[in-house]
C-alpha positions as CSV (number, residue, x, y, z in Angstrom):
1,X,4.5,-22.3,-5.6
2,X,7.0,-19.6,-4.4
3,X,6.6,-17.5,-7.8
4,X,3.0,-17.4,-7.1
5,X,3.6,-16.0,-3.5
6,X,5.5,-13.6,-4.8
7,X,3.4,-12.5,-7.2
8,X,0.3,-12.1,-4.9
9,X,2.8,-10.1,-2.4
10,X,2.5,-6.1,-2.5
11,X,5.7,-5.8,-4.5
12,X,3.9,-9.0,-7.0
13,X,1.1,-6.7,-7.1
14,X,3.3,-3.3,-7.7
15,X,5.3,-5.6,-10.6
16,X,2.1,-6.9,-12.6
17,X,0.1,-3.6,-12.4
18,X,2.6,-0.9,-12.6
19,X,5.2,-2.2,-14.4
20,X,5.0,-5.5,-16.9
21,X,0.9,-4.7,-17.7
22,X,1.8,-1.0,-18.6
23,X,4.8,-1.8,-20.4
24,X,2.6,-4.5,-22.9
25,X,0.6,-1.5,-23.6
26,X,4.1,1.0,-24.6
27,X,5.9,-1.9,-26.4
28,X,2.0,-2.6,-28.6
29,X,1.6,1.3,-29.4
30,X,5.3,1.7,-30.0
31,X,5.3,-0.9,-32.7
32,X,2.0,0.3,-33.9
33,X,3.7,3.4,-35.5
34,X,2.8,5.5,-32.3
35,X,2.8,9.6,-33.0
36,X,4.3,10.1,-29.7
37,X,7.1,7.1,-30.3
38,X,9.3,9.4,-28.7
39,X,8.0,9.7,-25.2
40,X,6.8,6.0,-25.1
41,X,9.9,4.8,-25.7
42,X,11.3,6.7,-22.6
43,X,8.7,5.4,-20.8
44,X,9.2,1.9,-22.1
45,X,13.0,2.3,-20.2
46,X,11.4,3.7,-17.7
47,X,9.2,0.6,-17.1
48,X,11.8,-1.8,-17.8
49,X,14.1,-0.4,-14.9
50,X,11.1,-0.3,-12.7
51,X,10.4,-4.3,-13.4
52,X,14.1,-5.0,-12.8
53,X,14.2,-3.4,-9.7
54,X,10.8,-5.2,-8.3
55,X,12.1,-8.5,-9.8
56,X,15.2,-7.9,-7.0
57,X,13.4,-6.9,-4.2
58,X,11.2,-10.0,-5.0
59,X,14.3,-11.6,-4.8
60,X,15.3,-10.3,-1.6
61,X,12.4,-10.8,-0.1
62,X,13.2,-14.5,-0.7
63,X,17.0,-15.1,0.4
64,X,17.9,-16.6,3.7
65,X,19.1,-14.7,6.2
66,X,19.7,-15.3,9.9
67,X,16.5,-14.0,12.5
68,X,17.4,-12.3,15.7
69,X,14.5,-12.6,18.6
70,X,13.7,-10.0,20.8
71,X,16.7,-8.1,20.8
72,X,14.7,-5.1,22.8
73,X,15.1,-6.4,26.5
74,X,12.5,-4.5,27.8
75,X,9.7,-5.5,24.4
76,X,7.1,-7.3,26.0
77,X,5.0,-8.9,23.3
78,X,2.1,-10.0,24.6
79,X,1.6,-6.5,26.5
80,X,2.1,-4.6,23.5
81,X,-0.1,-7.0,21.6
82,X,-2.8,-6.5,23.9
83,X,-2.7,-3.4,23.9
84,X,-2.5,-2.4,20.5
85,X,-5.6,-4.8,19.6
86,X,-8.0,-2.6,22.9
87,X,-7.0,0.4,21.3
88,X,-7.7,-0.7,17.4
89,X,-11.2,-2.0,18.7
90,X,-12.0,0.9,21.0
91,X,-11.3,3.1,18.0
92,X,-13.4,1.2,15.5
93,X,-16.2,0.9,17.6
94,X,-16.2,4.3,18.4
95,X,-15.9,5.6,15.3
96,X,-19.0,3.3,14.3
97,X,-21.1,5.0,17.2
98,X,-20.2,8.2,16.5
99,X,-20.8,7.9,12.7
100,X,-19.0,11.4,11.5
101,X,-20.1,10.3,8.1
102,X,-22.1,7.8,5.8
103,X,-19.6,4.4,5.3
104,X,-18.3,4.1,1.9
105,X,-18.6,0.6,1.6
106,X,-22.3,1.3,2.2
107,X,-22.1,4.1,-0.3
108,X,-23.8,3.5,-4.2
109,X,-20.9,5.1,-5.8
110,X,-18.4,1.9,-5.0
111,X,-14.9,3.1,-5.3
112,X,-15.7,6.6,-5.8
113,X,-17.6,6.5,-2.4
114,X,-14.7,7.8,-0.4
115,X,-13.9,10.5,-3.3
116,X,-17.5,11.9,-3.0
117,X,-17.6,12.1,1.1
118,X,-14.2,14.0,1.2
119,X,-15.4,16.6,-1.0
120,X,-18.2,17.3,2.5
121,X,-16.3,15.9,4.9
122,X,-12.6,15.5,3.9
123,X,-10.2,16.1,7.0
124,X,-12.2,13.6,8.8
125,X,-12.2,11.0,5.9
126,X,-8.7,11.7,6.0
127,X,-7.8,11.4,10.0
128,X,-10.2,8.4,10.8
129,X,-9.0,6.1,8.0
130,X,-5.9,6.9,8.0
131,X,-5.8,6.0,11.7
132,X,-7.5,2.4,10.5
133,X,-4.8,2.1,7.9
134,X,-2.5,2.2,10.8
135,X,-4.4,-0.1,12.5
136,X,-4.5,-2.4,9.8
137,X,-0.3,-2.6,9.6
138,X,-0.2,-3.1,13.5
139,X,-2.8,-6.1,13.1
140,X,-1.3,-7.5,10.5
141,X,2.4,-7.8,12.4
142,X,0.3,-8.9,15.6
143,X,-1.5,-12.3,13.2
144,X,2.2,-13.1,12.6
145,X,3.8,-12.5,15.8
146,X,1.6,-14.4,18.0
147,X,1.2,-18.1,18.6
148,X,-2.0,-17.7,20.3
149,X,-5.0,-19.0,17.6
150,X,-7.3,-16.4,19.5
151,X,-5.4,-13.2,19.4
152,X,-4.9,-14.8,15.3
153,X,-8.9,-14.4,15.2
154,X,-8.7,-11.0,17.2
155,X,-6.5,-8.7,14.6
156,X,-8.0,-10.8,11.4
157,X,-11.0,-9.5,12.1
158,X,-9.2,-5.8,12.4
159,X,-7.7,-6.5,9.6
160,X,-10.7,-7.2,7.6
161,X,-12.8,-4.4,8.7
162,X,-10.2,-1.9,8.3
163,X,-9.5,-3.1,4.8
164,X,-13.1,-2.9,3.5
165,X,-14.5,0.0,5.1
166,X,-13.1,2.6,3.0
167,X,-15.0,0.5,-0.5
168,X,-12.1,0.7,-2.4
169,X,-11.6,-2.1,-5.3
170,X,-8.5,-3.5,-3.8
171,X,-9.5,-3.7,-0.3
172,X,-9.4,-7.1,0.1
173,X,-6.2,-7.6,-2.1
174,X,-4.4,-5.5,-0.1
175,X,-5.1,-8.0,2.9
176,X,-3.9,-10.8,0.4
177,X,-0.7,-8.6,-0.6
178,X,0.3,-7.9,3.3
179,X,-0.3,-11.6,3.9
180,X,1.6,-13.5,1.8
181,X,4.4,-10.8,2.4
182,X,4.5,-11.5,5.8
183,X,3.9,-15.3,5.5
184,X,7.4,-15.3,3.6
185,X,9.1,-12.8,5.9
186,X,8.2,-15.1,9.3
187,X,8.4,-18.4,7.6
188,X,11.9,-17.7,6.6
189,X,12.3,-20.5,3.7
190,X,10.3,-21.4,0.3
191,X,7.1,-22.3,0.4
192,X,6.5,-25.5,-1.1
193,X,3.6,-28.0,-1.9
194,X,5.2,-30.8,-2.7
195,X,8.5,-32.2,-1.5
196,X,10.6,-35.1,-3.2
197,X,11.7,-37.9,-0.9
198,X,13.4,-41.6,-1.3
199,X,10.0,-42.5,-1.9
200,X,8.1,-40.2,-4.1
201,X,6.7,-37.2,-4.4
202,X,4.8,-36.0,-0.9
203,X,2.0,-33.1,-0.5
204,X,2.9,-30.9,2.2
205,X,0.0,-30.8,4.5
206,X,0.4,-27.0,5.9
207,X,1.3,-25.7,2.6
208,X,-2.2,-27.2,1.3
209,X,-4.0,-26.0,4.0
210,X,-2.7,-22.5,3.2
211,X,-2.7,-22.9,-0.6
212,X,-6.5,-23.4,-0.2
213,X,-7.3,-20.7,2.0
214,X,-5.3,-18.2,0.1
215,X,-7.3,-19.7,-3.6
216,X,-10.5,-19.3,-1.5
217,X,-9.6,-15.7,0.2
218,X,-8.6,-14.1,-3.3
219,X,-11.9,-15.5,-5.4
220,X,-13.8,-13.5,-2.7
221,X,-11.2,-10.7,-3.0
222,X,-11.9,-11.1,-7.0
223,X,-16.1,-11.1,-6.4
224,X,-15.4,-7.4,-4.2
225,X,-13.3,-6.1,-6.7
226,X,-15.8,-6.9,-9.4
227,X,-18.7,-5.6,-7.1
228,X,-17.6,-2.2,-6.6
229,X,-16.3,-1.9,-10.3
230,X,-20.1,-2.5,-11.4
231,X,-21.2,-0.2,-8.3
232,X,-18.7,2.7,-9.4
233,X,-19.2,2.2,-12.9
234,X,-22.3,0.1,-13.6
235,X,-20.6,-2.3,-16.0
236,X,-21.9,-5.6,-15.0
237,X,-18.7,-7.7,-14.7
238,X,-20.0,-10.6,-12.1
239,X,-20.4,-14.1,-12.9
240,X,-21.0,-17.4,-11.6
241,X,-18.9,-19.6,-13.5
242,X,-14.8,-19.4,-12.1
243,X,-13.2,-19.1,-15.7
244,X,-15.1,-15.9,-17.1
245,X,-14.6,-14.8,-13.5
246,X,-11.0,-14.5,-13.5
247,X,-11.4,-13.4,-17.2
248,X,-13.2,-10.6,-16.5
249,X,-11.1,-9.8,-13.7
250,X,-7.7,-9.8,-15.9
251,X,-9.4,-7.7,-18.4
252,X,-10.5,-5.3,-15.6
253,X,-7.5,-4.7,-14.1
254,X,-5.4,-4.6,-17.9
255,X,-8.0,-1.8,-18.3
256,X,-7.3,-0.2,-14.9
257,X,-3.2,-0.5,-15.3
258,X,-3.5,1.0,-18.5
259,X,-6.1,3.8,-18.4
260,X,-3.4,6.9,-17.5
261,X,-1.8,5.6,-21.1
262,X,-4.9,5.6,-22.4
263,X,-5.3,9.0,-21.3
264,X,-2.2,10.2,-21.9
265,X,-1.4,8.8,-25.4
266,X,-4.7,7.3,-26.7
267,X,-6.9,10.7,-26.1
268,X,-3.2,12.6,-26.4
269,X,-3.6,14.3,-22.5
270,X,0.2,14.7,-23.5
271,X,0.0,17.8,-25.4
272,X,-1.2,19.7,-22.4
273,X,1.8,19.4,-20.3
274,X,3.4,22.6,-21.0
275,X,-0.1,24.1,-19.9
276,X,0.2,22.3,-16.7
277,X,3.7,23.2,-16.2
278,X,3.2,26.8,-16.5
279,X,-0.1,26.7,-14.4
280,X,2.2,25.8,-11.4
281,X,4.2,28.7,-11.8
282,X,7.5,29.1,-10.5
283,X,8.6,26.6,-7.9
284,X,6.3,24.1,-9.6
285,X,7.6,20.9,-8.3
286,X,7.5,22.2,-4.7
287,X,4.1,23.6,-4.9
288,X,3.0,20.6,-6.3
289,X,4.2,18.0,-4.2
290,X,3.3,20.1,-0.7
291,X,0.3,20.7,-2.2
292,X,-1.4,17.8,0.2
293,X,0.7,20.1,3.3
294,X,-0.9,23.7,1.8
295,X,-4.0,22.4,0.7
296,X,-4.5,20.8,5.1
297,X,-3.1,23.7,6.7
298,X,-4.4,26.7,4.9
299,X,-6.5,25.5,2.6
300,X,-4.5,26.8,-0.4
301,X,-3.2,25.3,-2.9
302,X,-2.9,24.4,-6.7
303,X,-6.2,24.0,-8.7
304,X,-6.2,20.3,-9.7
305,X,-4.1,17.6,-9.7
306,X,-2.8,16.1,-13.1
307,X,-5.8,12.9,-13.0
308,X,-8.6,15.9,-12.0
309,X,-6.6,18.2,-14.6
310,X,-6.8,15.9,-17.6
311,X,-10.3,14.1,-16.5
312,X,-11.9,18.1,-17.3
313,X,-9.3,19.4,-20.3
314,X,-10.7,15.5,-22.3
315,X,-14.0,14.9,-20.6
316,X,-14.9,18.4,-19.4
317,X,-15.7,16.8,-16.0
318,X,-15.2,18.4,-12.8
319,X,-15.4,15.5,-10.4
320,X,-11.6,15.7,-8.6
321,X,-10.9,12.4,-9.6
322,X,-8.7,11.1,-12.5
323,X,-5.9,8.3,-13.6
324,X,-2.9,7.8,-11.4
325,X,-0.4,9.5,-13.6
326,X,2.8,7.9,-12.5
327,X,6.4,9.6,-11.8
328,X,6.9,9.3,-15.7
329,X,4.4,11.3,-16.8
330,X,4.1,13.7,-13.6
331,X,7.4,15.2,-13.9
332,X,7.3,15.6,-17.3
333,X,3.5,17.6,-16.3
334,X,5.6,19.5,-13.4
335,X,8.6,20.1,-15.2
336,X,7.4,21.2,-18.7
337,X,10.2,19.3,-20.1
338,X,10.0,15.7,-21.3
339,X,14.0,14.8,-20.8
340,X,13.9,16.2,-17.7
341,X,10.9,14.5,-16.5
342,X,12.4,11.4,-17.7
343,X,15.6,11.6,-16.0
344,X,13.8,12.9,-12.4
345,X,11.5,9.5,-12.5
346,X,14.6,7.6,-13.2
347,X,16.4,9.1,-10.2
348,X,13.3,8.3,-8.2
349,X,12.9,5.2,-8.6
350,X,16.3,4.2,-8.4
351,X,16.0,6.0,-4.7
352,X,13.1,4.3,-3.9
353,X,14.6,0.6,-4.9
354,X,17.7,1.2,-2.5
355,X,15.1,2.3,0.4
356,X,12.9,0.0,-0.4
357,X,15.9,-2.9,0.0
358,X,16.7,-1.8,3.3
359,X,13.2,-2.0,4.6
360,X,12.7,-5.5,3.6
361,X,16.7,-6.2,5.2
362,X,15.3,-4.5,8.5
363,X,11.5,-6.5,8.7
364,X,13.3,-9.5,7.9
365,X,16.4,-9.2,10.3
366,X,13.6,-8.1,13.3
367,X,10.4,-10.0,12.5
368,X,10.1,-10.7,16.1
369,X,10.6,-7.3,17.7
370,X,8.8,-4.1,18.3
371,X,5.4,-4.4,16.1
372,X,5.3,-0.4,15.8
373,X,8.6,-0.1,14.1
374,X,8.2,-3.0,12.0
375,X,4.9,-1.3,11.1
376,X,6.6,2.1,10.3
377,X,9.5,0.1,8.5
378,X,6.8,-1.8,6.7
379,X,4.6,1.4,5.8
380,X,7.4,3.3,4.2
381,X,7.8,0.4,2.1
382,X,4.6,0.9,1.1
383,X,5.2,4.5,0.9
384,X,7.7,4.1,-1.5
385,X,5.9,1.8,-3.8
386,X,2.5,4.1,-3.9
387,X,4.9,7.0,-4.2
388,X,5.8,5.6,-8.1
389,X,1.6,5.6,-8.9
390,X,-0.5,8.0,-6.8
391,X,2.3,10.6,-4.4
392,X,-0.6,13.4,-3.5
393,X,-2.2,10.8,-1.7
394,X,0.6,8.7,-0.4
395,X,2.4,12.5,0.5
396,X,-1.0,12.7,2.8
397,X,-0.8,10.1,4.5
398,X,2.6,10.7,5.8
399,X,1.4,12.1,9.4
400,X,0.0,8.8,10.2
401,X,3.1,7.0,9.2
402,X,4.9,9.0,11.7
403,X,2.0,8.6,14.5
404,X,2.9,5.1,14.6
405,X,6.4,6.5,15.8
406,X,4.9,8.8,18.4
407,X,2.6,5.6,19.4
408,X,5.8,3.5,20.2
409,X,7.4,6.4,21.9
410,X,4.5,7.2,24.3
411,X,4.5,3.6,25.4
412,X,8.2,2.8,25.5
413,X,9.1,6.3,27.3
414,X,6.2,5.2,29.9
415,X,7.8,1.5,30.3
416,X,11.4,3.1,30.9
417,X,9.7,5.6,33.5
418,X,8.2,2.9,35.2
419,X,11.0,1.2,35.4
420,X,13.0,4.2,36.9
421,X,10.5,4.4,39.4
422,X,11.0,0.8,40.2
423,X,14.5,0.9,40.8
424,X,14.0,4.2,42.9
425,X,12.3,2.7,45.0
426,X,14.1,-0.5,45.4
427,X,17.1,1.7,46.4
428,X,15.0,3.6,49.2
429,X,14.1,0.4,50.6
430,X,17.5,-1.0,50.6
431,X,18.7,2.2,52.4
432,X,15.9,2.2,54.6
433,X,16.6,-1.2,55.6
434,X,20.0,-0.8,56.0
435,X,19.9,1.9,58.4
């Protein structure tokens, strides 16, 4: 039961699809006399660490520690939960009146919905859902925090509106990811269905309960997926019957872990990374990864990313949309060099594994405390592990990881000023009276 909790958490998900998927595909071409054996085999380490590394946090994620409650004296949870749920509403339903642009989950282009409206509208498909994504980490530490089944209902609801307004494929998986990530974190033991007693074998009640809720959750996560697939795509993937469901789901998302190797190795989008690397010019790696800061600010910038860039040099299509390249493969593009870009995603990763250990330390240590930093402690975990498959975008959304600072900042400078006040005035009244 616990390894399939694991699996279905964010760093499951980050496991399965960017690492052991992708490295069935190197260790196949590698033994099928490959012409670029050389750089898959790099990869193939590459992968391996990678797996290693989300096998420990996995690990982590599961050992016992001691919880500490409400160690901020002045956190007042239900306040703050309130709160945080008026504003999330207010937001969406305002942004539903106001209507800057057409929904993408209402969209015919499925996942490519929100790719098509930024090319019209982009800095506000940028600021609104990032804000939502926001809101969707606040709700989700709220469902946990609170013991009250309605405020449960409340920031579900967020959740799920949040999560499937922008029409991406994994909307709903995402929801299932930051779930059962959480449900470890505040349950604080195994998860088990069945314990052993003097007697026999027992089902745990609670553990079924969520066992079937969870099987029911990610069928309907599994029928979206496959829905906007056939929308982007047209590919007809939807079925009735449960088995060729989940078959043509794993075949699906085999195809989508893989495509960028398909790209890269398949359809040999290798051979143009010295023509990308001297595109960027000098300074490469900075002007690439500020790009997302140039391209906001002055709109300026470099021409296309590497997806866009190989989607046009092998299909001669100039929709800016493409594979998620990976730190492999983009540093060898940004570099020029394939042992340097090698050794530069090796360092990364190996950074973003002794982060990404101290982020699940702090949630777990604090579960119970401030529900905006958990949420920024939370997001840069996140962060880190979209940083490895898709950094443009994960680099873009870094001023709304730090509005959830500014957010706690706002309301905790306002509780302490309040409570300044309060004693200043309970001193003038003592002084009064005493006189």
């Amino acid at each position: 039961m616990i390894y399939l909790f694991l699996l279905l958490t964010l760093i499951g998900n980050h496991l399965i699809f960017r690492g052991i998927l992708p490295l069935i595909w190197t260790l196949n071409a590698i033994v099928s006399d490959n012409k670029y054996t050389y750089v898959l085999l790099l990869h193939f380490i590459y992968l391996f660490i990678l797996i290693i590394f989300d096998i420990i946090l996995l690990k982590n994620l599961i050992k016992q520690t001691h919880f500490a409650k409400y160690k901020n004296n002045i956190f007042d949870q239900k306040r703050v939960h309130a709160i945080i749920l008026f504003f999330g509403w207010a937001f969406l339903i305002l942004f539903l009146i106001l209507k800057p642009f057409q929904l993408p989950i209402f969209y015919e282009r499925g996942s490519d919905a929100i790719v098509e409206i930024s090319l019209q509208y982009d800095k506000y498909v940028w600021f609104y859902f990032g804000i939502m994504f926001a809101i969707n980490l606040l709700a989700s530490f709220i469902f946990f925090q609170s013991k009250k089944y309605s405020i449960k209902v409340i920031s579900f609801m967020l959740i799920l509106l949040t999560s499937i307004m922008p029409g991406k494929k994994s909307g709903l998986l995402q929801v299932i990811g930051n779930f059962t990530f959480l449900y470890l974190i505040f349950e604080g033991r195994e998860p088990r269905l069945f314990r052993m007693r003097k007697n026999g074998f027992f089902i745990h009640k609670k553990m079924a309960v969520i066992s079937l809720l969870i099987s029911a959750f990610l069928i309907i996560a599994i029928y979206f997926v496959l829905i906007q697939f056939k929308r982007t795509v047209g590919d007809n993937y939807i079925t009735t019957n449960i088995f060729n469901l989940m078959l043509n789901f794993a075949i699906l998302v085999f195809s989508s872990s893989t495509a960028y190797l398909v790209q890269f190795i398949t359809l040999e989008g290798i051979e143009y990374y010295k023509d990308y690397s001297e595109s960027l010019g000098t300074l490469g790696i900075v002007k690439y990864f500020l790009n997302p800061v140039f391209k906001f600010l002055f709109n300026i910038g470099i021409d296309k990313a590497i997806g866009p860039y190989l989607n046009y040099k092998l299909f001669g299509s100039d929709f800016p949309n493409g594979v998620n390249p990976t730190l492999f493969f983009e540093f060898i593009f940004i570099t020029g060099n394939i042992e340097v870009g090698f050794i530069l995603s090796i360092i990364s990763i190996v950074f973003i594994f002794k982060i990404s250990q101290l982020c699940i330390k702090y949630i777990k240590d604090n579960k119970y405390n401030n529900p905006f930093i958990l949420s920024f402690v939370y997001w840069v975990l996140v962060f880190l592990l979209s940083f490895t498959a898709d950094t443009l975008n994960t680099i873009r959304n870094i001023p709304f990881l730090l509005m959830v600072l500014i957010f706690e900042k706002i309301y905790f400078w306002k509780i302490h000023l309040r409570k300044i006040l309060r004693n200043n005035n309970f001193k003038k009244q003592v002084i009064t009276q005493n006189i």
